[in-house]
Backbone bond lengths (Angstrom), bond angles and torsions (degrees), N, CA, C in turn:
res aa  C-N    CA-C-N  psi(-1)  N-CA   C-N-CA  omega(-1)  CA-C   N-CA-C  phi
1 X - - - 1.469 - - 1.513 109.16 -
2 X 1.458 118.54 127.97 1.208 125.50 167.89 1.541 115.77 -60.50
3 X 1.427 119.26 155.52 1.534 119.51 -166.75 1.746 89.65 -100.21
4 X 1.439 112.79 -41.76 1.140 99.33 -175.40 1.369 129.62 -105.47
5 X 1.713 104.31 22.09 1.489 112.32 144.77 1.725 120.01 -74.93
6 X 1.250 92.76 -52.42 1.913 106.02 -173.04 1.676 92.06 -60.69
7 X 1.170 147.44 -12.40 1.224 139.31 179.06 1.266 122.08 -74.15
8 X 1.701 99.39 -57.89 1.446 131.83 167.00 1.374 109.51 -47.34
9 X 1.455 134.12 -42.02 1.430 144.99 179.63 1.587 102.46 -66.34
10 X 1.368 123.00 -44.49 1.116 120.41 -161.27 1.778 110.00 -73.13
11 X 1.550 109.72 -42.27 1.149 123.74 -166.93 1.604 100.58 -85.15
12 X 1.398 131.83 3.50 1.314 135.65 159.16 1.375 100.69 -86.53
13 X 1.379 140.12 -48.56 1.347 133.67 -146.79 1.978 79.85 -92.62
14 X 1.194 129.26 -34.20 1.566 101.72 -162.69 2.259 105.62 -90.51
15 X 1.455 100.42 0.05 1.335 97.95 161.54 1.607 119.93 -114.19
16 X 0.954 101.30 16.45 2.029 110.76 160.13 1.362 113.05 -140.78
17 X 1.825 102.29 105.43 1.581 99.00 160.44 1.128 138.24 -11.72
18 X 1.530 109.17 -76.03 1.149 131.68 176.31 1.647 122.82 -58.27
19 X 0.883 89.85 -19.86 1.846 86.98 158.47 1.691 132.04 -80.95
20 X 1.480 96.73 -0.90 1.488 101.82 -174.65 1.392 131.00 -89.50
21 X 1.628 96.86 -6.49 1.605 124.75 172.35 1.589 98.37 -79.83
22 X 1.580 146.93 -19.99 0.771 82.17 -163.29 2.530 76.15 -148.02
23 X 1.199 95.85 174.24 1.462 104.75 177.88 1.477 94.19 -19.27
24 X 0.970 137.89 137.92 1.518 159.59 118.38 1.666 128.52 -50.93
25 X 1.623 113.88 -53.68 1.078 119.71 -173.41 1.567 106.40 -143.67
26 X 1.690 112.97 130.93 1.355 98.27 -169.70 2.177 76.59 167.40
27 X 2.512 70.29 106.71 1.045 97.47 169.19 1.716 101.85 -171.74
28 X 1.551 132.04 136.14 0.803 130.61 146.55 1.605 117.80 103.73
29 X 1.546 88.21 19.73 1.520 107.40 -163.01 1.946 119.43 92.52
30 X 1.054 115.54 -9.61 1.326 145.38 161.95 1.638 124.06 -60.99
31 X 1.133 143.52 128.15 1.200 141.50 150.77 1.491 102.54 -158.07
32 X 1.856 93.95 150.33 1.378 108.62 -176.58 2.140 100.01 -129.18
33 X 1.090 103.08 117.40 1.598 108.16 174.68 1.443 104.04 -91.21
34 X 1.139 106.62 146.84 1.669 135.96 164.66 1.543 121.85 -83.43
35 X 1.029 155.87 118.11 1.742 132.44 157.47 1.701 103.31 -163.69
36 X 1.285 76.91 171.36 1.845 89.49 -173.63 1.429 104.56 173.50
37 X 1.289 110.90 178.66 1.499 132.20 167.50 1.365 139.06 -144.23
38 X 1.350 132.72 131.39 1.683 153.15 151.99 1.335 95.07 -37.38
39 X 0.989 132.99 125.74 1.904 123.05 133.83 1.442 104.48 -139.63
40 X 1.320 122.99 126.24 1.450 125.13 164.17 1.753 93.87 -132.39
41 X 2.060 73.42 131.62 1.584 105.79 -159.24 2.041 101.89 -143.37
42 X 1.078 98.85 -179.76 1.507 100.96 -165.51 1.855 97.23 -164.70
43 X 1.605 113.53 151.94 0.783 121.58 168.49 1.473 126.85 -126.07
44 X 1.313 131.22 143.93 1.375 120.41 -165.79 1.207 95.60 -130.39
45 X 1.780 121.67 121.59 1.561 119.45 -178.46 1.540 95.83 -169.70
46 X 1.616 126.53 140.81 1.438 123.11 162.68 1.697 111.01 -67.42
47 X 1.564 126.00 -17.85 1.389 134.12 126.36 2.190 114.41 20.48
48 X 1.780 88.56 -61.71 1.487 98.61 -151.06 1.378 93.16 -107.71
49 X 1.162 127.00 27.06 1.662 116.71 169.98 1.277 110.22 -85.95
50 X 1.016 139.17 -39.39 1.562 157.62 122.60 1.545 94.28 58.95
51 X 1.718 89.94 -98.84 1.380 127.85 169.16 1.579 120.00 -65.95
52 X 1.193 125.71 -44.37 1.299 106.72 -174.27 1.959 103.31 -136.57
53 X 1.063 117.49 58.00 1.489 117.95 -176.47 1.622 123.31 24.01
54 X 1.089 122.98 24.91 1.383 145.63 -170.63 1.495 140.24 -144.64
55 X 1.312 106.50 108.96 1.720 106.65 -162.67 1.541 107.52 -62.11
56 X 1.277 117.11 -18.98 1.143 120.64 175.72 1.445 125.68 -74.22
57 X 1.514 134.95 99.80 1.408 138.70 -179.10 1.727 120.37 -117.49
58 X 1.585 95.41 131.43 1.542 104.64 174.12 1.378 114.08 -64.97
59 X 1.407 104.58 129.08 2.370 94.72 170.37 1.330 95.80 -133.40
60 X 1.454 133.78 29.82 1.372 124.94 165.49 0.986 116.70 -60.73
61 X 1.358 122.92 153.77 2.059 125.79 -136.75 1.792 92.79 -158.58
62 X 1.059 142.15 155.43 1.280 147.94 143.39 1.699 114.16 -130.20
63 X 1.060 132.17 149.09 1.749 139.67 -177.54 1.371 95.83 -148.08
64 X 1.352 98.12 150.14 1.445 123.39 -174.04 1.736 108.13 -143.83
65 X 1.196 125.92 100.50 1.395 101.81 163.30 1.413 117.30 -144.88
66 X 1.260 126.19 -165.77 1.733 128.08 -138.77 1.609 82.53 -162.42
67 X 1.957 95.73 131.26 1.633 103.25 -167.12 1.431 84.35 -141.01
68 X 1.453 130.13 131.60 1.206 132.26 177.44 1.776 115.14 -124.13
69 X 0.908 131.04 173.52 1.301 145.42 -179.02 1.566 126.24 -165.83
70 X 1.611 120.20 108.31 1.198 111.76 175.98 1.681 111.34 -121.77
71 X 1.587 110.83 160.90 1.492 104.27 -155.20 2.332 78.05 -107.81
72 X 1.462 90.86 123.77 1.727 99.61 -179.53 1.857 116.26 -74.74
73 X 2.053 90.97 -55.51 1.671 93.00 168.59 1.167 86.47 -148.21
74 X 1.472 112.63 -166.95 1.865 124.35 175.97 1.650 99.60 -49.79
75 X 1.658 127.85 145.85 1.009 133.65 171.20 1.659 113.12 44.47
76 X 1.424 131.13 19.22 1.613 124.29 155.15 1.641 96.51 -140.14
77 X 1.433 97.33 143.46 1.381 128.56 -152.32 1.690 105.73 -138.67
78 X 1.166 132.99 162.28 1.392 134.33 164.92 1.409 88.50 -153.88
79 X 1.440 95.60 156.52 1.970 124.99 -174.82 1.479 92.47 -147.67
80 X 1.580 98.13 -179.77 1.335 112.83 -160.70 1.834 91.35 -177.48
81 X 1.524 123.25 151.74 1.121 146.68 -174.10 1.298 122.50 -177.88
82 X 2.276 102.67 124.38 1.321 103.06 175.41 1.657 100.77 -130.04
83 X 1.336 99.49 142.64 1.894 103.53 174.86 1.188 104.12 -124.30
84 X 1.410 130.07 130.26 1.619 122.18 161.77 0.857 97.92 -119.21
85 X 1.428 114.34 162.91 1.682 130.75 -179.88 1.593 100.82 -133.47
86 X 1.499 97.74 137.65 1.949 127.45 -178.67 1.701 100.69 -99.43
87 X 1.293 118.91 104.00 1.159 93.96 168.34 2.041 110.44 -111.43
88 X 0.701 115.82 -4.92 1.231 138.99 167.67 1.511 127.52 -169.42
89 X 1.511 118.26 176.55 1.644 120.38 173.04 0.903 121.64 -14.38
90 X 1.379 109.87 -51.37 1.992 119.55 -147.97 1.853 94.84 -112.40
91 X 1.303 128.51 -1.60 1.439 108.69 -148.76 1.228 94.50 -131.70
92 X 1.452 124.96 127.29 1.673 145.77 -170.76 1.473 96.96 -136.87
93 X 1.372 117.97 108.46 1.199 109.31 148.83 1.758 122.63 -125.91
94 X 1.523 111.99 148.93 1.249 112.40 -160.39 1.960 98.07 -89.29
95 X 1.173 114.30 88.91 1.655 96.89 -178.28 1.115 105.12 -87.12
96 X 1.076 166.91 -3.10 1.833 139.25 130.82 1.345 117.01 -150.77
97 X 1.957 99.30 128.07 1.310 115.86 168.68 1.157 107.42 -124.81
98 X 1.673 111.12 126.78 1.466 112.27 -168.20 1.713 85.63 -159.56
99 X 1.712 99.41 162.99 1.605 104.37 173.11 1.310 87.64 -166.99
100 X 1.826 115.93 156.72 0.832 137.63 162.66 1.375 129.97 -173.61
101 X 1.460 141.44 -172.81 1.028 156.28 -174.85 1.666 129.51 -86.26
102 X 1.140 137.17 110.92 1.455 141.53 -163.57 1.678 106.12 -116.07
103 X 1.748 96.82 124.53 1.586 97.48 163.86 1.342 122.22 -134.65
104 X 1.242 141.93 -146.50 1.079 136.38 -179.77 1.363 112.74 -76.72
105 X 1.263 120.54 -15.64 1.798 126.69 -163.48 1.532 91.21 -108.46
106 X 1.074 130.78 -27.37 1.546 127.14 177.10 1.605 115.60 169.28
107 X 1.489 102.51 -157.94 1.891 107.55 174.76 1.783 106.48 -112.66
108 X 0.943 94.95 135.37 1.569 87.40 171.55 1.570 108.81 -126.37
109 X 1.321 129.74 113.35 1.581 137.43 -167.20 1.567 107.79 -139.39
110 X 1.137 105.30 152.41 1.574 134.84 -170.54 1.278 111.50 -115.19
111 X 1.417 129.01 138.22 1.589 122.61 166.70 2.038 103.86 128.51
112 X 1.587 94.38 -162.69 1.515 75.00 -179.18 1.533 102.98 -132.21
113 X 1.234 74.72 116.56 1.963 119.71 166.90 1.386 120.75 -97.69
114 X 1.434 97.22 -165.39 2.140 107.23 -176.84 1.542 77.80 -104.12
115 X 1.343 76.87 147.08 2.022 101.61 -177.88 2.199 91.48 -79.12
116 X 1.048 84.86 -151.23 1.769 87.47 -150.47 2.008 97.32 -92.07
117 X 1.317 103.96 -23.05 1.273 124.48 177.94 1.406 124.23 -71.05
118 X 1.597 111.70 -15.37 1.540 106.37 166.78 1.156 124.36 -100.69
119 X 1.464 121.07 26.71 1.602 108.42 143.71 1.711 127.80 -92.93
120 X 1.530 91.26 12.76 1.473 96.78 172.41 1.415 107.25 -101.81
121 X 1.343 121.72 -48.55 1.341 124.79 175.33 0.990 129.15 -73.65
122 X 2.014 121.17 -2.56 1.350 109.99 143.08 1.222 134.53 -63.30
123 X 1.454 115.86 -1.86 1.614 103.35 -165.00 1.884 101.86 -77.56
124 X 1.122 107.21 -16.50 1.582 115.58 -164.24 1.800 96.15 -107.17
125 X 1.251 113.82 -30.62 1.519 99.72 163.02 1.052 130.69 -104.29
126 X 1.661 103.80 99.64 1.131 114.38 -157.43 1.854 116.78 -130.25
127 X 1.478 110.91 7.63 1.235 132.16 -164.98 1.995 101.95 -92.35
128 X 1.239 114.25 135.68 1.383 129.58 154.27 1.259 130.97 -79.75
129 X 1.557 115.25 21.15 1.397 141.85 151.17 1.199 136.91 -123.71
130 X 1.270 111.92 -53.96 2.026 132.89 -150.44 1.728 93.02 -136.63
131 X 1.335 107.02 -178.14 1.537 124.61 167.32 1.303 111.48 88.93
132 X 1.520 102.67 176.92 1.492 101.43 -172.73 1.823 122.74 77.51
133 X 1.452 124.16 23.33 1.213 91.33 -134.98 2.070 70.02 -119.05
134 X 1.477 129.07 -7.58 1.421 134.27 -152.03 1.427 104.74 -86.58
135 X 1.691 125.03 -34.57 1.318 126.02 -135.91 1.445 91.59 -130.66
136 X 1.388 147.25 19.40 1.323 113.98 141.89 1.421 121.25 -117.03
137 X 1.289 102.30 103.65 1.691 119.11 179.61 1.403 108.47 -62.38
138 X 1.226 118.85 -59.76 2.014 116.00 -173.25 1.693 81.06 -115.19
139 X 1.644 93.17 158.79 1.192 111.62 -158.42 1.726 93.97 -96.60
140 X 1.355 126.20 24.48 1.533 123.10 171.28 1.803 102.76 -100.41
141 X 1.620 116.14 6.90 1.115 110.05 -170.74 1.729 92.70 -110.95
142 X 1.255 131.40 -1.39 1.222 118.85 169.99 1.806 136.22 -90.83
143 X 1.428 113.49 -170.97 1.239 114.87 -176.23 1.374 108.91 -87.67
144 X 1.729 122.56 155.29 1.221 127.19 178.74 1.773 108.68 62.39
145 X 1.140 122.46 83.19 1.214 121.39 -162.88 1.749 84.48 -134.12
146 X 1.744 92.66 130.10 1.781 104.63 -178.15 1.786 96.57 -77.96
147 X 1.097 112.21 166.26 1.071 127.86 148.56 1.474 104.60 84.73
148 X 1.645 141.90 29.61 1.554 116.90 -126.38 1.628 89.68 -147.17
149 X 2.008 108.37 116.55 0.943 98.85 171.49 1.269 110.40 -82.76
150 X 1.795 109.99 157.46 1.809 99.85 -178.09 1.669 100.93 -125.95
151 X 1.026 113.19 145.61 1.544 103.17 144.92 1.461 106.92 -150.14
152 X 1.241 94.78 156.95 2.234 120.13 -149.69 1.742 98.83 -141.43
153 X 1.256 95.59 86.85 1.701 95.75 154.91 1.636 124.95 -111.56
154 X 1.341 97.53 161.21 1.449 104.59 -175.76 1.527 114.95 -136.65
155 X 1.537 109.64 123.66 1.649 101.96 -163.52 1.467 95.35 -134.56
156 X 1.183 109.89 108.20 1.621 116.55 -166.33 1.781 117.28 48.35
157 X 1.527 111.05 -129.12 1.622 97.29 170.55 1.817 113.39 -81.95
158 X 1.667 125.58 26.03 1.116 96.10 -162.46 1.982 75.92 -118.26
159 X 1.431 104.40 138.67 1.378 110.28 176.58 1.394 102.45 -124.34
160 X 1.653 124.01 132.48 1.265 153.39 -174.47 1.303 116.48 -109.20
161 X 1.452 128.77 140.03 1.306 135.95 176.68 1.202 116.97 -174.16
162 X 1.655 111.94 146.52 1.917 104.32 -152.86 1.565 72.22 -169.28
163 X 1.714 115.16 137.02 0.969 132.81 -166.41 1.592 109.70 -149.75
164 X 1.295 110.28 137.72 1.844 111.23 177.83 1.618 103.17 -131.21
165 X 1.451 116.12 120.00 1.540 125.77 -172.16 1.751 88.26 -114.88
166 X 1.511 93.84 113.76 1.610 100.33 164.97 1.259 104.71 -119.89
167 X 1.831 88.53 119.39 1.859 108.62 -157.10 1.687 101.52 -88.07
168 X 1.494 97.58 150.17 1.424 105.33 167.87 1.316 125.24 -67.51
169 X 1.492 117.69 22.24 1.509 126.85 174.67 1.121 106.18 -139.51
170 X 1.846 112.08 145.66 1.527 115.59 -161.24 1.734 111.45 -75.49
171 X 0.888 103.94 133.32 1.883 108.85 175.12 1.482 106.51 94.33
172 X 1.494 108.05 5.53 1.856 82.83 -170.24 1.534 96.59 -133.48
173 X 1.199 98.70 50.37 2.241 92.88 150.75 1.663 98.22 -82.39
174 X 1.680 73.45 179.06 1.577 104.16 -168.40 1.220 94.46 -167.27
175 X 2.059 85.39 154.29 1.431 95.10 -174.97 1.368 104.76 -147.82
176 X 1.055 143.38 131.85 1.643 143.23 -174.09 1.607 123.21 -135.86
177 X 1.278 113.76 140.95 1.752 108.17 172.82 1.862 94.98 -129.08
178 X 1.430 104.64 171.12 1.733 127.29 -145.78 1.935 87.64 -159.41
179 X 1.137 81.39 136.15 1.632 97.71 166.74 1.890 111.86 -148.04
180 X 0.857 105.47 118.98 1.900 106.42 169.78 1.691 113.85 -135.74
181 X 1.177 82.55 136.73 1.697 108.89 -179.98 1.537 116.61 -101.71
182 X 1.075 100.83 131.84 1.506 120.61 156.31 1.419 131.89 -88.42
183 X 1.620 118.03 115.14 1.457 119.54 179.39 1.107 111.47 -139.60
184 X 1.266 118.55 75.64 1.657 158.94 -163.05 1.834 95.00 31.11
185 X 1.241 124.06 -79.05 1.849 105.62 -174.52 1.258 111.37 -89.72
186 X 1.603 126.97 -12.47 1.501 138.17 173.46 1.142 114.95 -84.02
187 X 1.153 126.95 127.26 1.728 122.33 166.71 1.691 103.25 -134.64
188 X 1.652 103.43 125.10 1.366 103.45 178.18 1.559 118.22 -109.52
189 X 1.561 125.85 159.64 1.525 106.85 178.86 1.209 104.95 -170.79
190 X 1.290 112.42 140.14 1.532 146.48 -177.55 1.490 118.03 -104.09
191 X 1.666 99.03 132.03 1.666 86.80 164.06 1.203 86.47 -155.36
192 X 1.818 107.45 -172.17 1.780 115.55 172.28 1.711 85.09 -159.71
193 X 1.486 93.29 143.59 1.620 110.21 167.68 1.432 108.20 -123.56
194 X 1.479 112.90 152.88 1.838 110.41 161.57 0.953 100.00 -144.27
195 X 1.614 123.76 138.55 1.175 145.18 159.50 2.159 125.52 -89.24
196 X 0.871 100.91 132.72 1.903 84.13 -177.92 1.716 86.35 -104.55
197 X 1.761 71.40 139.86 1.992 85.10 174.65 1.638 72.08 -139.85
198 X 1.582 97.47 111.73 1.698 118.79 150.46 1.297 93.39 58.40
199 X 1.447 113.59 -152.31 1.466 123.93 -166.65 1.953 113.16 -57.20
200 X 1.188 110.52 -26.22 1.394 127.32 148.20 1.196 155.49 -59.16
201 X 1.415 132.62 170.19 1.182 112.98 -175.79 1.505 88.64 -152.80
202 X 1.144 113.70 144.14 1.877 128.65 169.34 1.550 106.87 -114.47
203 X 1.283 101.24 152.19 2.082 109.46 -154.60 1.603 89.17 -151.92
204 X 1.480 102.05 154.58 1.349 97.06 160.11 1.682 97.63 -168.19
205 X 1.621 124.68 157.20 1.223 131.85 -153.05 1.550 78.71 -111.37
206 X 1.604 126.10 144.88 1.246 126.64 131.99 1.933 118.85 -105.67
207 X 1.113 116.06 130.16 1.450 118.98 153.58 1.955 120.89 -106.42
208 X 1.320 90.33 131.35 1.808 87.47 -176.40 1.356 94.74 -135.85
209 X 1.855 104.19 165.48 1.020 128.10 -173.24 1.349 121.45 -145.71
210 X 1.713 129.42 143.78 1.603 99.07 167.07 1.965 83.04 -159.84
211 X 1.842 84.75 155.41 1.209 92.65 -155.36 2.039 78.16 -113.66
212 X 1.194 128.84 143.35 1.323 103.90 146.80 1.477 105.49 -171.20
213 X 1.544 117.63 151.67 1.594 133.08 -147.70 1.386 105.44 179.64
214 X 1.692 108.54 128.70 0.967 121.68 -172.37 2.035 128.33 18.56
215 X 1.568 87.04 80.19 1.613 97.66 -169.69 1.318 109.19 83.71
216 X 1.286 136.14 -29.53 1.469 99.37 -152.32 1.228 94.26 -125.36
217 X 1.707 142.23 163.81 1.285 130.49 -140.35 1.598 82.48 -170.79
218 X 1.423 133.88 135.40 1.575 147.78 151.85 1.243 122.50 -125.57
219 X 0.972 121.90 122.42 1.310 141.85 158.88 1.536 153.34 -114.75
220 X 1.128 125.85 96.21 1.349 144.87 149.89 1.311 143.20 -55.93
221 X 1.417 100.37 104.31 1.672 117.59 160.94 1.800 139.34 -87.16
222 X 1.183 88.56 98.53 2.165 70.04 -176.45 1.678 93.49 -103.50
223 X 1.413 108.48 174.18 1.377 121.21 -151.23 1.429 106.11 -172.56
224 X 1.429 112.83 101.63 2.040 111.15 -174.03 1.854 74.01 -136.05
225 X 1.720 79.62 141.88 1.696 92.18 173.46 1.910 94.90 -159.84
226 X 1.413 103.56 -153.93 1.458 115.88 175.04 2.002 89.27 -140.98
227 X 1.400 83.49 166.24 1.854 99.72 179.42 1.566 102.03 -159.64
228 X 1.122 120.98 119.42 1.761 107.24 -171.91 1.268 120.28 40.87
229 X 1.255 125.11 58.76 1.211 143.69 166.03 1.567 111.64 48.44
230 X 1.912 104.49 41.63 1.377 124.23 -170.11 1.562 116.08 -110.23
231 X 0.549 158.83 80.47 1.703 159.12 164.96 1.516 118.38 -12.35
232 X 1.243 127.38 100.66 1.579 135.69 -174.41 1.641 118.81 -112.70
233 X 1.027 84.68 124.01 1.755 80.86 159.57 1.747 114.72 -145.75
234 X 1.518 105.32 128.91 1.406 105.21 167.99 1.433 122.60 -135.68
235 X 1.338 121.66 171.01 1.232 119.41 162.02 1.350 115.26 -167.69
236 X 1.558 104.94 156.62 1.925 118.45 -177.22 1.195 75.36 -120.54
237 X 2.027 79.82 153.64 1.670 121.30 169.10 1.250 90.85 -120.45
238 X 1.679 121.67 145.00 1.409 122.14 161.23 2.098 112.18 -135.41
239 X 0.975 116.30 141.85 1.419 135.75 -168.80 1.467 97.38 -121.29
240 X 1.331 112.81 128.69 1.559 121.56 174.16 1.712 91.60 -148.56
241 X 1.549 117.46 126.16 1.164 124.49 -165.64 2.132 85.13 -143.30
242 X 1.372 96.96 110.35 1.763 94.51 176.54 1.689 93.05 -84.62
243 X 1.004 121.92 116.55 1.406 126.54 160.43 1.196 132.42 -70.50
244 X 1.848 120.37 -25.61 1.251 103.05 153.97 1.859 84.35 -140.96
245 X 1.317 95.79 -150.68 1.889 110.23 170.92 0.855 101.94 -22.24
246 X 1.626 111.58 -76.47 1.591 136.32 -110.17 2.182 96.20 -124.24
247 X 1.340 87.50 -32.49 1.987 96.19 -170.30 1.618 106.60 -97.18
248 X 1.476 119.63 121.97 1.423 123.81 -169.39 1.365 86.50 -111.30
249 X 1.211 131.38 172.87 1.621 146.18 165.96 1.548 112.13 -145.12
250 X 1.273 123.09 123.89 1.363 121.61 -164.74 1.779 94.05 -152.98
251 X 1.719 93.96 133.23 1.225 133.96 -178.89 1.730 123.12 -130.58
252 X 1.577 114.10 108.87 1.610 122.03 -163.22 1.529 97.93 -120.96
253 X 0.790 153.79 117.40 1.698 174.29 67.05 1.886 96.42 10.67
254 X 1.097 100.47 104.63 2.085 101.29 167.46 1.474 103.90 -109.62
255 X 1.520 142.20 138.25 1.762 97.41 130.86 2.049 70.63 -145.72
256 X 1.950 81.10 176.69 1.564 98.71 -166.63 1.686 93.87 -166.58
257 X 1.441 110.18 134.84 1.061 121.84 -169.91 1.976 115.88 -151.05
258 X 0.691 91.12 108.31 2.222 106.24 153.40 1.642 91.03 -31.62
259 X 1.189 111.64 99.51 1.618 122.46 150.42 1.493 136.80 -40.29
260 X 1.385 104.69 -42.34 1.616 120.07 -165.81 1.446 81.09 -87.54
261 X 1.258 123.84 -66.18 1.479 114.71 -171.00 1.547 123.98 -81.29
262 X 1.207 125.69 19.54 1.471 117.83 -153.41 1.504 128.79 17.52
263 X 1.229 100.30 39.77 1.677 106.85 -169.15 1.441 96.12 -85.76
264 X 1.778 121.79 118.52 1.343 116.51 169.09 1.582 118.09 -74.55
265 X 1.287 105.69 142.28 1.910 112.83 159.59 1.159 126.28 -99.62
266 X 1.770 111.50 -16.23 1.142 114.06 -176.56 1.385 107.46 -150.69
267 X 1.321 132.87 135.76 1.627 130.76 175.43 1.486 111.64 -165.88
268 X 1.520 122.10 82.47 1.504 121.57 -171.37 1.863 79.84 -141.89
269 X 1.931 91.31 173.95 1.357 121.55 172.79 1.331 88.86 -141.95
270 X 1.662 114.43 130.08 1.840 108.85 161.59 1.391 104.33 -119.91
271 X 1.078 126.32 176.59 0.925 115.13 178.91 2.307 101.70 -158.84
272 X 1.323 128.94 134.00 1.159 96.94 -168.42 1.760 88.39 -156.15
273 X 1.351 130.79 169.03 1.469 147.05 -168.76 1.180 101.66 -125.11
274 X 1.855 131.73 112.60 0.864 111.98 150.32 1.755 123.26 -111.69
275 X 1.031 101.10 166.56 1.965 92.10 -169.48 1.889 83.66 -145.49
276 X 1.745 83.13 124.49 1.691 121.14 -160.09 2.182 87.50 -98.56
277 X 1.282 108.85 87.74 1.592 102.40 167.99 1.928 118.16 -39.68
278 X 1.278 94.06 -62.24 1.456 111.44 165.57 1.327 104.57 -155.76
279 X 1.950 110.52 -172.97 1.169 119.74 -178.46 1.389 123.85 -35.93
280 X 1.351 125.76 -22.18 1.667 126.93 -162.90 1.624 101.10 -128.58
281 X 1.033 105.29 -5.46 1.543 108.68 -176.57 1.238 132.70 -115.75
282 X 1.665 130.96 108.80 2.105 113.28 -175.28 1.132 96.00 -149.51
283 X 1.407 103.43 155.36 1.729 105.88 177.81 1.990 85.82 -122.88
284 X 1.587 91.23 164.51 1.755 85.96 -170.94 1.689 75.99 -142.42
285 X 1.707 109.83 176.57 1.449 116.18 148.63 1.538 95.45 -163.13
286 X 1.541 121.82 -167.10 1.994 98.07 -149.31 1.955 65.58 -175.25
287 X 1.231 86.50 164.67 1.567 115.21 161.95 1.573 105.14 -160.04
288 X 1.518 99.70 148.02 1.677 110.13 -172.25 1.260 94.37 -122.59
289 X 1.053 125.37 118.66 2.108 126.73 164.85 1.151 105.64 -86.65
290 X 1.260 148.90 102.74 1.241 149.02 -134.47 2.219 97.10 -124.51
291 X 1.016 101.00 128.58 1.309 119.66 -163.04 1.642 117.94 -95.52
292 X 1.462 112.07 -14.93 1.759 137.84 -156.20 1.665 90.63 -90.84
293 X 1.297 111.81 142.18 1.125 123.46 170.24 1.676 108.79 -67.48
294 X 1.416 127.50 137.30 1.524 111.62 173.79 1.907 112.34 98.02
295 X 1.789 101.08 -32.97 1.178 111.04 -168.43 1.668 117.76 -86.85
296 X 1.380 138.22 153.96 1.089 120.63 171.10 1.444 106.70 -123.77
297 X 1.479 96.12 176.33 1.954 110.39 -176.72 1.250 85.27 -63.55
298 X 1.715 107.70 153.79 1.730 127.96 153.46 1.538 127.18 -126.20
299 X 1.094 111.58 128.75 1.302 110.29 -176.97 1.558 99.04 -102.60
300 X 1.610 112.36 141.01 1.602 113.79 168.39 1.723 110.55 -153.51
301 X 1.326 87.73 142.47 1.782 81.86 -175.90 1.603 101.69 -149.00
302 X 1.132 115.66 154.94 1.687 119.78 -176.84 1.304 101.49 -162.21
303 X 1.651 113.61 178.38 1.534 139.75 178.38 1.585 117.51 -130.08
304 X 1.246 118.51 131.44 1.300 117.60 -138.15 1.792 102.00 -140.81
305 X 1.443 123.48 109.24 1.268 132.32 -154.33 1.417 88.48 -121.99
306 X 1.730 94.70 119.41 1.781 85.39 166.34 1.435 86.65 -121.38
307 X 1.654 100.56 156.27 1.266 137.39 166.80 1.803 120.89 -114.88
């Protein structure tokens, strides 16, 4: 690959929109993709008086990132991926830089990615507002995780993933594996993560599920672990029913609670419409009934341009 072709490609795709949908560079076993997204969005909740005496809050967001792939010999491959997110003036954040190596048995990559556990907990986060909020007890079970070796195989419908995050703080890696199955509209899946905090260690089981056929799609998460030598169990339900082409309807139920104490962490219903203009174009809006003592309902809605 020429340096000052792949250059030339790049500085075309970042002065034409419309070039960012689609390959940029791609020659020689080589390709470099473009993509990202617009969304200006807003939130409405007594939630946000907090900070600025006003239920009314900005959450307009922009991302930009660059996904590459080069072919090394027959059957070994290396990739590479960067996303940042704009959320205002002052605020850059890098949510994942990672690269690595692909073979016939799987990917194996370094950097910070989703630990091995979020292809289970996507099936339930699945909302363009709210959700997601029941199932990560230790923080080795979430997305964008620094430091995180991954590897992701896929062998017909059965997909594998097992991940080790060695944290920049003493005692607290983690390490987790994920398994999900395919059985043509059923897909089921298991994982377990543990984190060590100090002389301890925090664990937690995920089981998921998703049912989906002609339009309509369900999903279930349960989630029992420990956290400071605390006893947890949670779980989301999620409902996605496309009503027509273009109009989706989506409904997420979370809650999650400390056992010994019945102390809740999580207790909402959202519920929100989004309607997809075309491929690059949707407007959404969401309501959260919020269940938490202290907490209030939220309303949020935005428009969402991908490139």
């Amino acid at each position: 690959m020429k340096n000052a072709a792949l250059t030339s490609a790049m500085l075309i795709a970042l002065a034409s929109t419309s070039s960012f949908a689609a390959t940029v560079y791609d020659s020689e076993g080589t390709y470099l993709k473009v993509g990202g997204r617009a969304e200006a969005r807003f939130n409405v909740s007594d939630n946000n008086e907090s900070d600025t005496n006003s239920s009314f809050e900005d959450k307009s967001r922009a991302r930009f990132n660059l996904k590459g792939k080069t072919e090394i010999t027959e059957g070994l491959y290396g990739f590479g991926k960067y996303e940042a997110e704009f959320s205002d003036s002052d605020s850059l954040k890098n949510r994942y830089i990672f690269a690595g190596f692909g073979t016939s048995a799987g990917e194996f990559s370094y950097g910070k990615q989703d630990s091995a556990q979020v292809q289970l907990t996507d099936i339930t986060d699945v909302m363009a507002t709210f959700g997601g909020d029941a199932a990560d007890l230790v923080s080795g079970n979430k997305d964008k995780r620094e430091n995180n070796f991954l590897y992701a195989g896929e062998f017909d419908a059965l997909s594998i993933q097992a991940n080790y995050i060695a944290a920049d703080e003493k005692d607290a890696d983690s390490y987790g594996i994920s398994a999900l199955y395919g059985f043509g509209v059923v897909s089921l899946g298991a994982g377990y993560v543990s984190q060590d905090a100090g002389t301890d260690s925090d664990d937690q089981i995920n089981l998921a599920a998703e049912y989906s056929q002609n339009g309509f799609t369900l999903g279930a998460l349960y989630t029992v672990g420990s956290k400071s030598n605390q006893d947890y169990t949670g779980y989301e339900v999620a409902a996605q029913y496309k009503a027509t082409k273009k109009l989706k309807l989506v409904a997420v139920y979370n809650f999650g609670e400390y056992d010994d104490t019945n102390t809740e962490e999580a207790n909402n219903f959202a519920a929100e419409a989004v309607y997809k203009f075309n491929s690059n174009f949707r407007a959404y809006a969401g309501y959260k009934f919020e269940g938490l003592d202290g907490q209030d309902d939220e309303l949020q809605a935005g428009m969402r341009y991908d490139f």
